[in-house]
TIMARKOL-536975 format. One line per field, with one value per residue (C-alpha): residue number from 1; residue in one letter; x, z, y. Coordinates in steps of 0.5 Angstrom, whole numbers, plus 500, padded with zeros to 3 digits. Each point is the difference from the previous one (the first is absolute). Layout:
TIMARKOL-536975
n = [NUM,...]
res = [A,...]
xx = [X,...]
zz = [Z,...]
yy = [Y,...]
This chain:
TIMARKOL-536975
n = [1,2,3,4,5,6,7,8,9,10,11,12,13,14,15,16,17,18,19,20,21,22,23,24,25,26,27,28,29,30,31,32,33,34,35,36,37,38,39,40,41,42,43,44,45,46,47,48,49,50,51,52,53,54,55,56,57,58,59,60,61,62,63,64,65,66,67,68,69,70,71,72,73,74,75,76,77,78,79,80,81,82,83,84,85,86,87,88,89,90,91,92,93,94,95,96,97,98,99,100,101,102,103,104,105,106,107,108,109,110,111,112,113,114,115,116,117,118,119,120,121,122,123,124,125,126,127,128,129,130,131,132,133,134,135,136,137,138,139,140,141,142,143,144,145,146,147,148,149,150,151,152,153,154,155,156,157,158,159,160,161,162,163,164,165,166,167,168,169,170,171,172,173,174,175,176]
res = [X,X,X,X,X,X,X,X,X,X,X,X,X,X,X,X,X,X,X,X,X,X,X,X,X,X,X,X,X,X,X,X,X,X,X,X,X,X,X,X,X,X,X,X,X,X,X,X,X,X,X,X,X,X,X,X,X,X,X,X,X,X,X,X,X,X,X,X,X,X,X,X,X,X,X,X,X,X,X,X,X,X,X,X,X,X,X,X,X,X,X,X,X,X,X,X,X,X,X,X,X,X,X,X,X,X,X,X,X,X,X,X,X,X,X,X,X,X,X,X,X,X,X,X,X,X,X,X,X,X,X,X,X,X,X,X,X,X,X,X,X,X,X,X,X,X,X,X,X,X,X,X,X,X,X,X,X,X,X,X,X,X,X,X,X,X,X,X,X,X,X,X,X,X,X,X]
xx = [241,506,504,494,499,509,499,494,504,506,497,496,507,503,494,501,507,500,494,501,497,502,497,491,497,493,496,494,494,494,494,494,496,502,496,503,500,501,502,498,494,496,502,498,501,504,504,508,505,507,506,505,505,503,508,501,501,503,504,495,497,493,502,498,502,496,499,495,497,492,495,494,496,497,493,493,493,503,507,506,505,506,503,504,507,503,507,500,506,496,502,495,501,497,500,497,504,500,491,496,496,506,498,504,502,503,503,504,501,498,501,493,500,494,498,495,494,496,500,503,506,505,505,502,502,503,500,504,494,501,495,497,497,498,497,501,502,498,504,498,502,505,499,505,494,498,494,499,496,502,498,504,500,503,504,502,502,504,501,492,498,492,502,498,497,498,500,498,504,499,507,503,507,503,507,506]
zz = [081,500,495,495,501,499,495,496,501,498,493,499,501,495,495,502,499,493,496,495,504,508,502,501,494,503,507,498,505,499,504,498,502,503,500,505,497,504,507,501,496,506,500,497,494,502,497,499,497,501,496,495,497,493,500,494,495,500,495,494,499,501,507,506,507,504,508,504,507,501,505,500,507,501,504,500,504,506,501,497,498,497,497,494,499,493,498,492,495,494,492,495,493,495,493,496,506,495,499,502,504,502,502,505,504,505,507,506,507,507,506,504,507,504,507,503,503,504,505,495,501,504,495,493,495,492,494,493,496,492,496,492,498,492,498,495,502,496,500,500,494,502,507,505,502,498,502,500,502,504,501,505,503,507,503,507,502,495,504,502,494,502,503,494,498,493,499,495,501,496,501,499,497,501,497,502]
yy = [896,504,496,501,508,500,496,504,505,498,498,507,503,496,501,508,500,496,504,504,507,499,505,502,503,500,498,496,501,495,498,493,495,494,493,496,493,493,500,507,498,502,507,506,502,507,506,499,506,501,504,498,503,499,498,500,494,494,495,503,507,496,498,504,499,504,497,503,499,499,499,496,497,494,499,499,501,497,501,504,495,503,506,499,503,498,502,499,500,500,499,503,498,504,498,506,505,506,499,505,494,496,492,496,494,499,496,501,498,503,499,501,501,499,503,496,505,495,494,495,501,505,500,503,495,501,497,499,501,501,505,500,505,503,507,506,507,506,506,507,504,506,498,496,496,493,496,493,494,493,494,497,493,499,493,503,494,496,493,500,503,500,508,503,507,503,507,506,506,507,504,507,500,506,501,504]
């Protein structure tokens, strides 16, 4: 595990260093609906937030890479499961960046750490996992805000991929 979270963030600084903005331009505040999906199809289906924020672009000025923590637990009528703590280091591709309704694509990898809450098992467990997510985000005129909408599908565990979450999230962004 230590060598996978050295190595994340080895990339995400890296990735930092070479866009074109180092620095943030906004934190991004989002909240959802997360259906749990395979082997967590027993489980209900819950909420899900987290924070994010933009770190500018990269490569190309349609490129964003905004990394991010978010949270979502994992449980059903007879036991709670898992919470889920996921370190993103998200890339946004906006292709009509400067709309008023600005659709995206985008990708990136986490680090998800579960926390194990019942008899199951007594010990904390975490996963390399990738996430794909689209949506379009709607600027406010004559205000730092933006809203947007995303749907994102989640592979906690990429070895296993039978861990999966789809979620959809509304967010505040608030720029600096």
């Amino acid at each position: 595990m230590r060598k996978l979270l050295v190595m994340l963030v080895a990339v995400g600084l890296v990735l930092a260093v070479t866009a074109n903005e180092v620095s943030a331009r906004s934190i991004i505040l989002k909240g959802g609906w997360a259906m749990m999906r395979n082997d967590f199809a027993n489980a209900d289906d819950t909420w899900t937030g987290g924070v994010f924020f933009d770190m500018g672009t990269f490569l190309f000025n349609s490129l964003r890479f905004k990394p991010g923590v978010d949270y979502v637990e994992v449980e059903s009528d007879n036991f709670k499961y898992a919470d889920i703590w996921g370190i993103h280091l998200d890339w946004y591709w906006f292709p009509l960046q400067n709309a008023p309704i600005a659709p995206f694509l985008g990708f990136g990898p986490s680090l998800n750490y579960l926390n194990y809450n019942n008899d199951r098992s007594d010990n904390d467990d975490s996963d390399a996992g990738v996430d794909l997510f689209a949506g379009a985000a709607f600027g406010i005129r004559g205000t730092p805000l933006t809203l947007f909408v995303e749907a994102r599908y989640r592979f906690i565990d990429i070895a296993a991929r039978d861990d999966n979450i789809l979620a959809f999230n509304l967010g505040l962004e608030i720029a600096f």
